[in-house]
C-alpha positions as CSV (number, residue, x, y, z in Angstrom):
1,X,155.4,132.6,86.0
2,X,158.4,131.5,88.3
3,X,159.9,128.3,87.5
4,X,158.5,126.7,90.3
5,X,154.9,126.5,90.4
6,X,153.0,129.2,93.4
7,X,150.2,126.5,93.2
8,X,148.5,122.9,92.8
9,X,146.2,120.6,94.2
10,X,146.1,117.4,94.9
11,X,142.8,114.9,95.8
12,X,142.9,112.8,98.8
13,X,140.4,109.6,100.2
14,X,142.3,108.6,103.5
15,X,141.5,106.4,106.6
16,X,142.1,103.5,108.0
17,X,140.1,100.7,106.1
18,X,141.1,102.6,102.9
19,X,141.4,99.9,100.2
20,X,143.1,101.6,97.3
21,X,142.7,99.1,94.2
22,X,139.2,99.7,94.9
23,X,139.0,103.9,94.5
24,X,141.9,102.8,91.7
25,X,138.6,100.9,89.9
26,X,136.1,103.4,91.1
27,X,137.7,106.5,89.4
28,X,139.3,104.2,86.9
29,X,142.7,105.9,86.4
30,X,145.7,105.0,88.1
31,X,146.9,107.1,91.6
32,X,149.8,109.4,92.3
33,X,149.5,108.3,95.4
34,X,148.2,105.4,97.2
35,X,149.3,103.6,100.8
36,X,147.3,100.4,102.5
37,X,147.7,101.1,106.4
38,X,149.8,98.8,107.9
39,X,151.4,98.0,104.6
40,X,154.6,99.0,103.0
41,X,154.4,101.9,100.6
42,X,156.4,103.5,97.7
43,X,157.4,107.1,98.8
44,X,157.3,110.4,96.5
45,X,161.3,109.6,96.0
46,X,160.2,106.6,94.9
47,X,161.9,104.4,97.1
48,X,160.8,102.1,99.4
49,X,158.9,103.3,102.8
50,X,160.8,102.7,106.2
51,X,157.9,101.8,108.0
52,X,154.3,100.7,107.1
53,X,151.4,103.0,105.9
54,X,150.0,105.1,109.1
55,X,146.9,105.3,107.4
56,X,145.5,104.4,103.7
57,X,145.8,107.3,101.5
58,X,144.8,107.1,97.8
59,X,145.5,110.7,96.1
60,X,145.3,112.7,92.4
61,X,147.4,115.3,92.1
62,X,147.5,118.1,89.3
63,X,151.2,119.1,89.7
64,X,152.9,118.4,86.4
65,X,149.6,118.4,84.3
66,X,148.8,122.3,84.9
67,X,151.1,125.1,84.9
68,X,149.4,127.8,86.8
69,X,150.4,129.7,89.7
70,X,146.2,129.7,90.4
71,X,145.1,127.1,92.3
72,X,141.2,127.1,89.8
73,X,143.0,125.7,86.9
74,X,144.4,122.6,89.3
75,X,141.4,122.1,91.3
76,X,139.1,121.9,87.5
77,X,141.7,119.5,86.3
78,X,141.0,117.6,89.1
79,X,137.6,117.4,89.0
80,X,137.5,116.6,85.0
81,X,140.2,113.7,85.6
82,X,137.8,112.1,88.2
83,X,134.6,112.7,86.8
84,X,133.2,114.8,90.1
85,X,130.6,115.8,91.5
86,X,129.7,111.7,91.7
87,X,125.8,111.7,93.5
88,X,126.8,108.2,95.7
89,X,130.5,109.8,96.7
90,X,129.9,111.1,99.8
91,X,127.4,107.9,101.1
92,X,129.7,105.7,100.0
93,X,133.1,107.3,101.9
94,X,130.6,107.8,105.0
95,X,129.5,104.2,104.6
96,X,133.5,103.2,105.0
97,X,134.5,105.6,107.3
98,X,136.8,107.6,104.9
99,X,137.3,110.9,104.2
100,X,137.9,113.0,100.6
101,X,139.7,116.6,100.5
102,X,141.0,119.1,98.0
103,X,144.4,119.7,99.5
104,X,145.8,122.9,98.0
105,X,149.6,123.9,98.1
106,X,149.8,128.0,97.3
107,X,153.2,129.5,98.1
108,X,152.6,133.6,99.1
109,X,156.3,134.4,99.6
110,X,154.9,138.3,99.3
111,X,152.0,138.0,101.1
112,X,149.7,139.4,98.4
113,X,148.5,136.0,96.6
114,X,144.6,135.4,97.7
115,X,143.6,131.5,97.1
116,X,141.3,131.6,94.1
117,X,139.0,128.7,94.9
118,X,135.5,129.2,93.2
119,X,132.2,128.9,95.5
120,X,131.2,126.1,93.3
121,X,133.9,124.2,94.0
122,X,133.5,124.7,97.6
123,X,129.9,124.2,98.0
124,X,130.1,121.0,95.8
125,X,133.3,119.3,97.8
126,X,130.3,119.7,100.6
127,X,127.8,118.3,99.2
128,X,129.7,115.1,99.0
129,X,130.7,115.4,102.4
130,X,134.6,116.9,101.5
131,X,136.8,119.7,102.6
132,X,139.0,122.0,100.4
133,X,142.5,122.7,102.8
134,X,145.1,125.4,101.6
135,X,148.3,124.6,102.9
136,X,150.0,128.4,102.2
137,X,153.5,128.6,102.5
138,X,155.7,132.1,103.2
């Protein structure tokens, strides 16, 4: 494996009305990642945004807590460390207008890399009304 990882995931909730102390309570683990619309944010650098939150964004990702150029290993994580599939998930973002994605960074510098995400995975990110987005980079 390459010093720098070919894969990861990260879990998104975004929109607009997108409260994120209440996904924080939901899930009940603190977020990588989370950005009130309108509001100031912190940025990945961790410093201070230059302009308010475009849109709420509360996110989970698996960078740093799996080492695996596959993107299954991340995306399991992921699902263990927030307890999914959850039955009322997908009602509930529907019910506030929001909308919850896998989204996958796989770097395929050769080419020859295929994105391993399982069926299951897939078919039960749909079920809840979510998307799983590979973002591949060459």
């Amino acid at each position: 494996m390459a010093d720098h990882q070919l894969a990861h995931a990260t879990f998104y909730i975004s929109g607009d009305s997108l409260e994120p102390a209440f996904w924080t309570a939901y899930f009940d683990i603190k977020p990588d990642t989370a950005i009130t619309k309108g509001q100031p944010f912190t940025t990945p650098s961790g410093r201070p945004s230059s302009a308010p939150g475009r849109v709420g964004l509360w996110g989970v990702r698996s960078e740093g807590a799996v080492r695996s150029d596959s993107l299954e290993p991340h995306l399991r994580y992921l699902i263990g460390r927030l307890n999914l599939p959850r039955a009322e998930l997908g009602q509930l973002l529907a019910d506030k207008g929001l909308r919850m994605r896998f989204f996958c960074y796989w770097y395929n510098e050769s080419g020859d890399r295929v994105p391993d995400v399982p069926d299951d995975i897939r078919t039960m990110m749909e079920a809840m009304g979510g998307t799983v987005e590979i973002d591949e980079y060459r």
